[in-house]
C-alpha positions as CSV (number, residue, x, y, z in Angstrom):
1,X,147.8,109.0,139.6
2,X,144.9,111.2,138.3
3,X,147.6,114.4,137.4
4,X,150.2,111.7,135.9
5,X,146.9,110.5,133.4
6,X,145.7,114.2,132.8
7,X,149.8,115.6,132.2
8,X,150.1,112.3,129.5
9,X,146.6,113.5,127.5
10,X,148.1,117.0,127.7
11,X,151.7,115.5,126.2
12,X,149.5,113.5,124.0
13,X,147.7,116.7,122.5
14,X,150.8,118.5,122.3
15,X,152.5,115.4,120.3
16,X,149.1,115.8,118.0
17,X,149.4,119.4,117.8
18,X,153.0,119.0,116.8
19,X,152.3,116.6,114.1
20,X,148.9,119.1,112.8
21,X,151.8,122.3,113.1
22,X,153.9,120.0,110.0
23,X,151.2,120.8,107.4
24,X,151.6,124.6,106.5
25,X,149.2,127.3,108.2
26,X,146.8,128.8,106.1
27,X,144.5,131.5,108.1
28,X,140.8,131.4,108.2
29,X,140.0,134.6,107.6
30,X,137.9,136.7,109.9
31,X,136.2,133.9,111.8
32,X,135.3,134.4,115.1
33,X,136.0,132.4,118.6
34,X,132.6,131.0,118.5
35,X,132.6,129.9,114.4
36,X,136.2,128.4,115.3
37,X,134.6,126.4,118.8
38,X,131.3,125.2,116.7
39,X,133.2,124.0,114.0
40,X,135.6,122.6,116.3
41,X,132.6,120.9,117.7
42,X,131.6,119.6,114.2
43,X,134.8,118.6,112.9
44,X,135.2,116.1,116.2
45,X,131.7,115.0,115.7
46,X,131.9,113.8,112.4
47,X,135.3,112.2,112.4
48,X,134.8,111.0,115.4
49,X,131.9,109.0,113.8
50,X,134.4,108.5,110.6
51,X,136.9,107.0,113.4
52,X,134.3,104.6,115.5
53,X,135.0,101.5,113.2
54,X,138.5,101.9,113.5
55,X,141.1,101.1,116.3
56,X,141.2,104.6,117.4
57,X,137.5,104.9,118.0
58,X,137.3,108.3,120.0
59,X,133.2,109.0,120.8
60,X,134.0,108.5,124.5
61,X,136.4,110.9,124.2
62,X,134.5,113.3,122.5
63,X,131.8,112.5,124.7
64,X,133.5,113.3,127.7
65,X,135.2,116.5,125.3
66,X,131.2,117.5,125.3
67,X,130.5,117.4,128.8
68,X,133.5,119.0,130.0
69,X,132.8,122.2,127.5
70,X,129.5,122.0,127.2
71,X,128.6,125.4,128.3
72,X,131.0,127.0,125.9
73,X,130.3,124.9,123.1
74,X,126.5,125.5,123.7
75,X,127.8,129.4,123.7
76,X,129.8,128.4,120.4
77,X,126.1,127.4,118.8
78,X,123.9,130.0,120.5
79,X,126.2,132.7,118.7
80,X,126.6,131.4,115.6
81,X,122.8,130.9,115.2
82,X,122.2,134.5,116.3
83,X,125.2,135.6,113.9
84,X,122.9,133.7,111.6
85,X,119.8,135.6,112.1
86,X,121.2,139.4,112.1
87,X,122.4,138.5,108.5
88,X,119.4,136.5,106.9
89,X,116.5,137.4,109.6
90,X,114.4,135.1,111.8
91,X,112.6,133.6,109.2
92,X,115.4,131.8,107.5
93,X,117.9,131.2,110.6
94,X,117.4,127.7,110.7
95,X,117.9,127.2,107.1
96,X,121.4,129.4,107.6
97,X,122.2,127.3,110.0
98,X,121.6,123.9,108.9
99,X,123.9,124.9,105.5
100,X,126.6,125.9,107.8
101,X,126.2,122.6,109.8
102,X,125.5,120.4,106.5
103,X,128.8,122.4,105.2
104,X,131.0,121.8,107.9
105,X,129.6,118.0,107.8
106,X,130.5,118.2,104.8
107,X,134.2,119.2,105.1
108,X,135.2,116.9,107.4
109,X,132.9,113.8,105.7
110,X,135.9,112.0,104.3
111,X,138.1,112.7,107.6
112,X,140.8,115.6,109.0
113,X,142.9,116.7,105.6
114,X,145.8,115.8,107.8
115,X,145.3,114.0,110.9
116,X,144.4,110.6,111.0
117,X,142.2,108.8,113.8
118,X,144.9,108.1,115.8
119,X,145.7,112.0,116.1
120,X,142.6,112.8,116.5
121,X,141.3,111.0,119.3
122,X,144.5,112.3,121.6
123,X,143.6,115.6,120.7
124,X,140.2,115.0,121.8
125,X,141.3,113.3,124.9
126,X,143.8,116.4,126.1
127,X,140.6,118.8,124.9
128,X,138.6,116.6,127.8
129,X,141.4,117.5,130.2
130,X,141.3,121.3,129.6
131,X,139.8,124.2,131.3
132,X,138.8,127.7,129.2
133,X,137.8,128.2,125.9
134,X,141.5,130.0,125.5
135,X,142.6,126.7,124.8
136,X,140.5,125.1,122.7
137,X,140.4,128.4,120.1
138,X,144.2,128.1,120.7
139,X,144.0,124.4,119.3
140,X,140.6,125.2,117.3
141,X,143.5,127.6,114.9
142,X,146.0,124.9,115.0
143,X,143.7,122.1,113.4
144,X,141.1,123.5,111.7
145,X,142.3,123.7,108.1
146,X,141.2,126.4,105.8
147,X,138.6,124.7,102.9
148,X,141.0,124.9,100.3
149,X,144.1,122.7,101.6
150,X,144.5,119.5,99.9
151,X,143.4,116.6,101.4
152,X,145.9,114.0,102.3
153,X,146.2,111.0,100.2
154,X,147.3,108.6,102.1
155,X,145.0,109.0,105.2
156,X,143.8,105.7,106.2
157,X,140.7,106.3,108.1
């Protein structure tokens, strides 16, 4: 039973990533495994918080997304923040790193340019499911739009 509910989250993520692969592919440029895990990390965060008052609340799903990638997300942070501090120093890290945060907050504020709630929390669910961070950068490419794509307008959220 448990391997018939893990192989429907993984159809469901590949349904989601289907629908995500409709929108054309713009490249982020140059950004490495750890910027595309943290703000994969940050983008679920904050829509999943966009999503909670809706039907296709996901928190539990990112919460158990968390726990099961915790020690590669916590990798994901630790990088960026020392990324961070070889480019503006020790002294202004945490500055760095909260506009990078407060950016990516930012970016996803209003919801995913092109997946609703719906898509989202299946996404989430299969990333629960999944084992190595090969997957997630895999998916982290696939959903993570670049900052200039329009948004969609007729998201409902």
């Amino acid at each position: 039973m448990r391997n018939l509910t893990k192989r429907m989250a993984i159809s469901g993520l590949g349904t989601a990533l289907a629908i995500s692969l409709a929108v054309p592919a713009v490249a982020v440029p140059a950004m490495t495994n750890a910027e595309k895990l943290y703000r994969l990390d940050m983008m679920l965060r904050v829509t999943g918080a966009q999503c909670s008052a809706t039907t296709s609340d996901f928190r539990q799903d990112y919460a158990a997304f968390w726990q099961a990638h915790r020690s590669d997300l916590g990798w994901a942070s630790n990088t960026v923040w020392s990324r961070l501090a070889q480019r503006y120093g020790n002294a202004n890290v945490g500055r760095a790193f909260d506009r990078v945060s407060y950016g990516i907050s930012s970016e996803f504020g209003s919801g995913h340019p092109w997946l609703g709630c719906a898509d989202l929390k299946a996404v989430t669910h299969g990333l629960a499911l999944v084992q190595g961070t090969g997957t997630l950068v895999e998916v982290a490419d696939q959903i993570l739009p670049y900052r200039h794509i329009p948004r969609r307008t007729d998201a409902v959220y």
